[in-house]
Structure formats: structure tokens, C-alpha cells
C-alpha positions as a Markdown table, in Angstrom:
| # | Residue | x | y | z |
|---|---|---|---|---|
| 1 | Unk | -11.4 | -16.3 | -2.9 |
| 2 | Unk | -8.8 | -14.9 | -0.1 |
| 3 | Unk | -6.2 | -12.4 | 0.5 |
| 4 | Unk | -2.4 | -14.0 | -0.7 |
| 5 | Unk | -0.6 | -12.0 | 1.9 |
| 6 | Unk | 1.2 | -9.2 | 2.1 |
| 7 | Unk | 1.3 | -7.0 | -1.0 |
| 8 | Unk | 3.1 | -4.0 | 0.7 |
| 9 | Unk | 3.2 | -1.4 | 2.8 |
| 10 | Unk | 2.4 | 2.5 | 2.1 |
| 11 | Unk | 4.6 | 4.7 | 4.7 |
| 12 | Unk | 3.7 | 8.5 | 5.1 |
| 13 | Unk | 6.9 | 10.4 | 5.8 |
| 14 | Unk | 7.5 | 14.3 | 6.3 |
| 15 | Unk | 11.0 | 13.9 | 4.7 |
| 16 | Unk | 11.5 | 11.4 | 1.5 |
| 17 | Unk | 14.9 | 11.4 | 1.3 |
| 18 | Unk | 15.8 | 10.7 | 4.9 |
| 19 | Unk | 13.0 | 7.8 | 5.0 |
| 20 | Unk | 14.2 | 6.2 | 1.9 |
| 21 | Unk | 17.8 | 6.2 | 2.8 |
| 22 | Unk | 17.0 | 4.2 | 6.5 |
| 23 | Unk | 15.4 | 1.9 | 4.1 |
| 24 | Unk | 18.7 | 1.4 | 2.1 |
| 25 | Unk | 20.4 | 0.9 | 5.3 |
| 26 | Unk | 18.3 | -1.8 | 5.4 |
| 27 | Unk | 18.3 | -3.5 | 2.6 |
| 28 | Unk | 15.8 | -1.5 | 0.1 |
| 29 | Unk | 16.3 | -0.9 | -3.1 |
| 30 | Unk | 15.0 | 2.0 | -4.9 |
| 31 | Unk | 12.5 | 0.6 | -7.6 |
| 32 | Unk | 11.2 | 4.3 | -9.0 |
| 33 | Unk | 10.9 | 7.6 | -7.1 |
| 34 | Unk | 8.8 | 10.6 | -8.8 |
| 35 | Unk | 9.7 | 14.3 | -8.4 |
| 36 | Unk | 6.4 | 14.9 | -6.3 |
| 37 | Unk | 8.4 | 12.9 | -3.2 |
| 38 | Unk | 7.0 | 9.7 | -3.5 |
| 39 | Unk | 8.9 | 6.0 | -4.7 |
| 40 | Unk | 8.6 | 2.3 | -3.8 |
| 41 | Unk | 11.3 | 1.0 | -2.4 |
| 42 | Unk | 12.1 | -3.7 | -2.2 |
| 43 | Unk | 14.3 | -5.7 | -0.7 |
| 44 | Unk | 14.3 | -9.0 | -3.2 |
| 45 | Unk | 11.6 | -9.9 | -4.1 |
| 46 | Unk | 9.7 | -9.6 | -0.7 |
| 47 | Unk | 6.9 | -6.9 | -0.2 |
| 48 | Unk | 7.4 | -3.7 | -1.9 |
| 49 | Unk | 7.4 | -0.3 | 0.3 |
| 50 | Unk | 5.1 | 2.4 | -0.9 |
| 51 | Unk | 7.0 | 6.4 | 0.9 |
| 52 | Unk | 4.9 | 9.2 | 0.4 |
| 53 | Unk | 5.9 | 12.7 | 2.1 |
| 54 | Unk | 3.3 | 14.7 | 3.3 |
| 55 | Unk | 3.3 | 18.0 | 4.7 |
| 56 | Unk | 4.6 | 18.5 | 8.4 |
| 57 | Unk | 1.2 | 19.5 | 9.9 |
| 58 | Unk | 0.0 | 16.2 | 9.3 |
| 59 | Unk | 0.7 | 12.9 | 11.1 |
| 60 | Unk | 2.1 | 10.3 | 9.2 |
| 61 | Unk | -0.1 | 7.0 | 8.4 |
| 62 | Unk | 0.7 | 3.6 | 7.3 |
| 63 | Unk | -1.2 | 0.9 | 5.6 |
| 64 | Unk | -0.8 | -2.9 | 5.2 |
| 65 | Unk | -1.5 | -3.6 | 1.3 |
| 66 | Unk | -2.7 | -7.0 | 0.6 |
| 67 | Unk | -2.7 | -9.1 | -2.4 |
| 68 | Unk | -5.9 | -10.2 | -4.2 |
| 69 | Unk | -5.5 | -12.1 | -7.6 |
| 70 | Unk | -8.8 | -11.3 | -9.2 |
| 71 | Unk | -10.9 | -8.3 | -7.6 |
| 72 | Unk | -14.4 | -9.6 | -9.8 |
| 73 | Unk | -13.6 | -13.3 | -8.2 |
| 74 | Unk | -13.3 | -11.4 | -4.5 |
| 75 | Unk | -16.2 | -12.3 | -2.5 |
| 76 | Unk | -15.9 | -10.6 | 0.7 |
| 77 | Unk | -16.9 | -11.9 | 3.8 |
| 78 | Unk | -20.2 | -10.0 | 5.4 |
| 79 | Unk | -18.5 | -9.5 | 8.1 |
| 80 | Unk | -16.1 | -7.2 | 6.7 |
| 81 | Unk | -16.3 | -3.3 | 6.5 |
| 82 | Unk | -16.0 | -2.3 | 3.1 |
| 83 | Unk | -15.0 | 1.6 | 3.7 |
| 84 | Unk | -14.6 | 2.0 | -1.0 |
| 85 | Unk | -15.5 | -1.2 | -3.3 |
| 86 | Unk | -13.0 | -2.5 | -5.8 |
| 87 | Unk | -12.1 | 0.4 | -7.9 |
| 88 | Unk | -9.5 | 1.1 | -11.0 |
| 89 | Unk | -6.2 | 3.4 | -9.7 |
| 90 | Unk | -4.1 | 5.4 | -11.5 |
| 91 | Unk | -1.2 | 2.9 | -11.1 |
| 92 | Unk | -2.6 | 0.5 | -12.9 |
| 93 | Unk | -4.7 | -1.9 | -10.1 |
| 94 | Unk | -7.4 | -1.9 | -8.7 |
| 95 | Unk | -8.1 | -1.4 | -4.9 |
| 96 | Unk | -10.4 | -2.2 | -2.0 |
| 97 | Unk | -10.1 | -0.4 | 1.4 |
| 98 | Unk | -11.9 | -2.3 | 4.9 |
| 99 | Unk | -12.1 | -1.3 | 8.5 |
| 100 | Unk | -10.6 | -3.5 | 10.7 |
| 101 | Unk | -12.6 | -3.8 | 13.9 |
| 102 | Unk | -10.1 | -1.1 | 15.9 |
| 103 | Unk | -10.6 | 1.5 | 13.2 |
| 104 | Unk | -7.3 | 1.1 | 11.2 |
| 105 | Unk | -7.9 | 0.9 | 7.1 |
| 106 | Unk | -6.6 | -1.8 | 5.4 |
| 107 | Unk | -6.5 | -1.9 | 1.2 |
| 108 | Unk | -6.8 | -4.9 | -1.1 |
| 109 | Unk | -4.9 | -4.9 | -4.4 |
| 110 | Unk | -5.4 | -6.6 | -7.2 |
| 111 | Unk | -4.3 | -6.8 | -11.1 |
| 112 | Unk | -6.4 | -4.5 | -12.9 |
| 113 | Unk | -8.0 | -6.7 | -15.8 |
């Protein structure tokens, strides 16, 4: 079994509010925002956007999150680095993180069974 595509996308930002309003401007819609400055954000039903804000001594990240339908029926490829295994998150899925070869982490999502 393979990746499905594009999940989402989890965006560090220093400032919630002004990060999820360009979204608006852009189509997003606010799906849930918490009172710790974090939300995801869609436009249709495309990709979902994942904003977390972070502190301003740190430089923001961002992550490509892609789909997996069954984490147990996963087999990954040898070749890939496997920085953490499948494992249960608090949001209800469970997620893989790899190396690509120019450093950058990518996570794998799946349904958690």
C-alpha cells in the first residue's frame, strides 16, 4: 500500500489570527480553532490547513501531511527514512514521520483503527 495524496498541510505562524484571516482571503474556512492558538482551516473539500502559533524566537516550519488509508497495511519502502513509526495521536489518527533525502520531515496520516 501507497500514500493517497495530500492530506494537509501544518503551518507554524507567530501570529494566529493574522495567518488565518490571509487564509480567508483566500478561500479558507475556519473548521475549529482552540484557545491555545491553533485551528484547521479548508477550502471545499480540498486539503485541510493545520496553523499553529509558536513563539517569536522560533522559526516557523511547515509540513506536507499525507494520506494513508490503513497504517497496519503500510509497508514502507526500505528506502525510506522512518524518523517515528506509526503511532496513535491525540487527535484521533495515527501518524508516521520520514526524511526526505534533503532533510525536510514529512508525516503520514492515517485513520486510527
Amino acid at each position: 500500500m501507497t500514500t493517497e495524496g495530500i492530506e494537509g498541510v501544518y503551518l507554524e505562524t507567530h501570529n494566529w489570527g493574522r495567518a488565518a484571516k490571509f487564509l480567508q482571503a483566500l478561500g479558507y474556512e475556519v473548521e475549529f480553532s482552540t484557545e491555545e492558538g491553533s485551528g484547521m482551516l479548508r477550502n471545499g473539500d480540498g486539503a485541510y490547513v493545520l496553523l499553529a502559533e509558536i513563539p517569536e524566537d522560533r522559526k516557523p516550519e511547515a509540513q506536507v501531511v499525507l494520506r494513508v488509508a490503513d497504517a497496519a497495511g503500510f509497508d514502507a519502502d526500505p528506502s525510506l527514512d522512518v524518523v517515528q513509526p506509526f503511532e496513535d495521536t491525540h487527535y484521533g489518527t495515527q501518524e508516521m514521520r520520514v526524511r526526505d533525502p534533503d532533510g525536510r520531515i514529512w508525516s503520514l496520516q492515517a485513520p486510527k483503527k
